[in-house]
C-alpha positions, 0 to 999 in steps of 0.5 A: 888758142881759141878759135869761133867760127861764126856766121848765119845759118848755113855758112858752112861752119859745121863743114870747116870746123872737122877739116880745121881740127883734122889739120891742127891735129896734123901740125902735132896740137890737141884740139878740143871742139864745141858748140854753142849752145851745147857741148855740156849736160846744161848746155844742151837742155838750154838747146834743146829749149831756145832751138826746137820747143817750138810747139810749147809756147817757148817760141814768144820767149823774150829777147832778154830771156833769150840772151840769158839762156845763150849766156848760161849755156856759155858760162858752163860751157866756159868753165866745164870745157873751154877754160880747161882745155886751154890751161891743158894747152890745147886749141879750142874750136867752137861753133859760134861764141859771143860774137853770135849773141852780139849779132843774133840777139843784138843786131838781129833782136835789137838789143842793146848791143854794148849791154850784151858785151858788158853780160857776155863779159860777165858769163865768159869770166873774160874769156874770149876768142883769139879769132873769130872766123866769119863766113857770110853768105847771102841769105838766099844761099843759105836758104837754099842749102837748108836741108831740115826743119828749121829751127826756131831761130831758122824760122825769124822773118827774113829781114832778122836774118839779114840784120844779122848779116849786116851785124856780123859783117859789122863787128868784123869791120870793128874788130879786124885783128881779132875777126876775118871774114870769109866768102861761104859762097866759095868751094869747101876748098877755097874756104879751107884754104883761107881759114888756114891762112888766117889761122897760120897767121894767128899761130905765127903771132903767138909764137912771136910773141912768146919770144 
């Protein structure tokens, strides 16, 4: 199973994703955990250029230009690490997928939306989450929890990041039995909890269907 956790900055999925592995891994399944962009050789050159080159002229980069580096550290990312852990039978946990490019660079960076998914379609080789999990938080409160430099992507105006809530919560809404979405504003155990429902819920799914 492929599961993406996704939401605006400081919604709290780098808190969840370990609890979340730590109690697949209780329940006897192997999990491998990843991040976008990121998790390969390639994938963190492209990081480290679409996140912290922001003194070298690459924070004008294009939009278009942006999309398609997310987009080349994703398809690496897809066949060095996700594709392989699934065809090893294993639970794949990352730290946003296509759904964030949708969002960030549509919604947010007003591309073509539809454009973005027929390119992300493309990169991914079709592989796509079972289950996006959203948390949404307001962007005060996700403001307020930042604790270092923003990046450059952190440091878009404030009516981009709030394209991006719009947009997330939108996608949801298109796509609710592949997304959920939950309050980050909620206590790290209260989010938990809603997490491993949704994720027992898709679990009991595939075992249903396997009959």
């Amino acid at each position: 199973m492929f599961i993406a956790l996704e939401g605006g900055d400081g919604a709290g999925k780098s808190t969840q994703i370990p609890l979340l592995k730590a109690w697949l891994e209780a329940r006897g399944l192997k999990v491998t955990v990843c991040r976008e962009p990121g998790s390969t050789q390639l994938g963190e050159s492209i990081r480290e250029i679409l996140l912290f080159s922001k003194n070298e002229g690459i924070s004008r980069m294009s939009r278009m230009s942006e999309l398609l580096l997310f987009m080349a550290a994703r398809a690496q990312l897809v066949a060095e690490i996700i594709r392989p852990a699934l065809e090893r039978g294993e639970v794949v946990l990352a730290d946003r997928f296509l759904l964030s490019s949708v969002v960030y660079q549509g919604w947010g960076g007003e591309l073509d939306v539809e454009q973005i998914r027929q390119i992300g379609q493309i990169a991914t080789g079709g592989v796509l989450p079972d289950l996006n999990i959203v948390l949404d938080v307001p962007l005060s409160v996700a403001k307020a929890r930042r604790m270092d430099e923003p990046d450059r992507l952190e440091s878009e105006a404030d009516a981009f990041h709030e394209r991006v809530r719009v947009g997330f919560l939108a996608e949801a809404a298109l796509a609710p039995e592949k997304c959920v979405v939950i309050s980050g504003e909620q206590s790290v155990e209260a989010i938990f909890d809603q997490i491993k429902k949704a994720v027992e819920r898709e679990l009991s799914l595939r075992d249903s269907e396997a009959f």
